[in-house]
SERO-4910 file (N, C-alpha, C, O; in steps of 0.05 Angstrom, whole numbers):
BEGIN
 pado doro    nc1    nc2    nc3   cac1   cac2   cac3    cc1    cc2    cc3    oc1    oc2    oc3
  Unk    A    332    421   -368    315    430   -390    289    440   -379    277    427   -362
  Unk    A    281    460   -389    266    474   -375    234    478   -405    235    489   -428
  Unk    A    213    466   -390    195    461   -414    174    493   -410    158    496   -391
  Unk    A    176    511   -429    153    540   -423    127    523   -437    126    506   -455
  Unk    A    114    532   -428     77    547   -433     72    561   -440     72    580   -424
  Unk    A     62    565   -466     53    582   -483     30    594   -467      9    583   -461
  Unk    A     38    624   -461      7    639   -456    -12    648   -471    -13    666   -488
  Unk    A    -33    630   -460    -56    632   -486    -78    663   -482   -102    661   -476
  Unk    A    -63    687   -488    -87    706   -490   -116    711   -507   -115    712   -532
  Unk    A   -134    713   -497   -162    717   -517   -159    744   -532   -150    765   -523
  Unk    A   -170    739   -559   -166    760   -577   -196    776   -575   -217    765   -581
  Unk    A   -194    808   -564   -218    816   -559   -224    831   -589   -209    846   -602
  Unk    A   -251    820   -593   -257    822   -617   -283    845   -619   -302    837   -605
  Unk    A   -288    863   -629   -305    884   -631   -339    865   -646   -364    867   -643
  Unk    A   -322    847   -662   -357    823   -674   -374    808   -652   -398    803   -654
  Unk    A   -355    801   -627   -369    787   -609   -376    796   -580   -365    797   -558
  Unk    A   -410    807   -596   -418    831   -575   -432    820   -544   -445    835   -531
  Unk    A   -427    791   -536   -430    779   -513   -412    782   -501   -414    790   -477
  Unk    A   -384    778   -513   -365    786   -501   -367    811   -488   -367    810   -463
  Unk    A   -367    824   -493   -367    851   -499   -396    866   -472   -392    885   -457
  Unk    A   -417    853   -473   -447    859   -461   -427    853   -435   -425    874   -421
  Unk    A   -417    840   -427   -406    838   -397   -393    855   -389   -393    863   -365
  Unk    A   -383    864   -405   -368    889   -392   -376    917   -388   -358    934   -385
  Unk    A   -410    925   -387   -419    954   -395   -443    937   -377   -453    915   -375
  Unk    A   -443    965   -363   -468    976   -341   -494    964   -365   -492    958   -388
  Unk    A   -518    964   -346   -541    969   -359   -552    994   -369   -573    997   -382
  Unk    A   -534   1012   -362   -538   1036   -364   -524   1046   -402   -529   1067   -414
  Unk    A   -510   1025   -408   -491   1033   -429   -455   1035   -425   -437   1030   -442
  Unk    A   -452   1044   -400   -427   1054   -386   -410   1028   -390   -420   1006   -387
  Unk    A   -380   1031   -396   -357   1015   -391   -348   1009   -358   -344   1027   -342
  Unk    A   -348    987   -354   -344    978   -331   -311    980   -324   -292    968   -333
  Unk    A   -314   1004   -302   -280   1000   -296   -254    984   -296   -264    962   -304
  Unk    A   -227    980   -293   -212    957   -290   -212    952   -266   -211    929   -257
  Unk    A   -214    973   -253   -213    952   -221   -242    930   -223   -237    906   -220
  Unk    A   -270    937   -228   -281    925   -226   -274    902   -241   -263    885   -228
  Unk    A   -279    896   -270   -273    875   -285   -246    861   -276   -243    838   -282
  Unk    A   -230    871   -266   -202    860   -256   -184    853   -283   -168    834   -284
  Unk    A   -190    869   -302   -168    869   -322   -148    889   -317   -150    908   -302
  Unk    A   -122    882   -337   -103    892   -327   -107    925   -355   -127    928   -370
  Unk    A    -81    943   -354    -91    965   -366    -91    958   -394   -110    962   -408
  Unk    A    -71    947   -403    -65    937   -429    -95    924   -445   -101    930   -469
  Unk    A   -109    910   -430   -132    891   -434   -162    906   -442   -179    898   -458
  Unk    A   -160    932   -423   -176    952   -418   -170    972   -438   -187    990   -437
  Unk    A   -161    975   -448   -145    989   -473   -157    985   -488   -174   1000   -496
  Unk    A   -152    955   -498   -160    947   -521   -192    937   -518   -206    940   -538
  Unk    A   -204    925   -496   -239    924   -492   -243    944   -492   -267    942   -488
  Unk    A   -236    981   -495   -242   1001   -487   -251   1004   -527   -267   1014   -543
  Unk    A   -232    991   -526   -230   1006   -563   -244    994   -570   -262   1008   -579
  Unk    A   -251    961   -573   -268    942   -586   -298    948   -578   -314    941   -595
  Unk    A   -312    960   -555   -326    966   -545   -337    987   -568   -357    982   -581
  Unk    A   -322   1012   -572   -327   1038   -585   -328   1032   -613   -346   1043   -625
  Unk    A   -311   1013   -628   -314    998   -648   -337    986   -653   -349    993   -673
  Unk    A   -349    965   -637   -374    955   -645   -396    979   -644   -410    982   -664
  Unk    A   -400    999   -618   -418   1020   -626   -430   1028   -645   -454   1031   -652
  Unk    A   -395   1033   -656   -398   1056   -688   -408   1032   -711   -417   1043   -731
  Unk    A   -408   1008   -713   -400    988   -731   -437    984   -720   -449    973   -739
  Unk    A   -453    989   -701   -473    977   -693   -485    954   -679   -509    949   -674
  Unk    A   -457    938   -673   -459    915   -657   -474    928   -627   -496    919   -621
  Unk    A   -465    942   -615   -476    954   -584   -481    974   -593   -469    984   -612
  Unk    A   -508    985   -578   -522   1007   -583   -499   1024   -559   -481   1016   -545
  Unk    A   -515   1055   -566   -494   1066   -545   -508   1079   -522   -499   1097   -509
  Unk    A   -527   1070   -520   -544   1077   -493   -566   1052   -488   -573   1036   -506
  Unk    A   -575   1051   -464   -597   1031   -462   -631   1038   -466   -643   1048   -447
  Unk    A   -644   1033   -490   -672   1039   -494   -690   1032   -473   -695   1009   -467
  Unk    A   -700   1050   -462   -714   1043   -443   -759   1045   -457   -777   1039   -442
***
């Protein structure tokens, strides 16, 4: 009998813009997958939630200097 483990993935959410601040340059810029070391699927979807909060106003889309 063989017991699995549920894999617990995090749901990336466009509301939780901390999440989100880690992954973008100071500059504004999306931080690559190689750098962040997510896989493409992951990057996909932080790519979208990212552009989502933008438009929604959670992240600005450039840095005020």
């Amino acid at each position: 009998m063989q017991i699995h483990k549920k894999k617990t993935q995090q749901f990336i959410d466009f509301k939780n813009s901390t999440v989100l601040r880690r992954h973008i340059t100071p500059q504004g810029k999306i931080l690559s997958k190689r750098i962040s070391g997510l896989s493409s699927k992951q990057h996909r979807e932080l790519t979208k939630a990212i552009k989502q909060a933008r438009i929604l106003g959670f992240l600005p889309f450039t840095n005020q200097v």
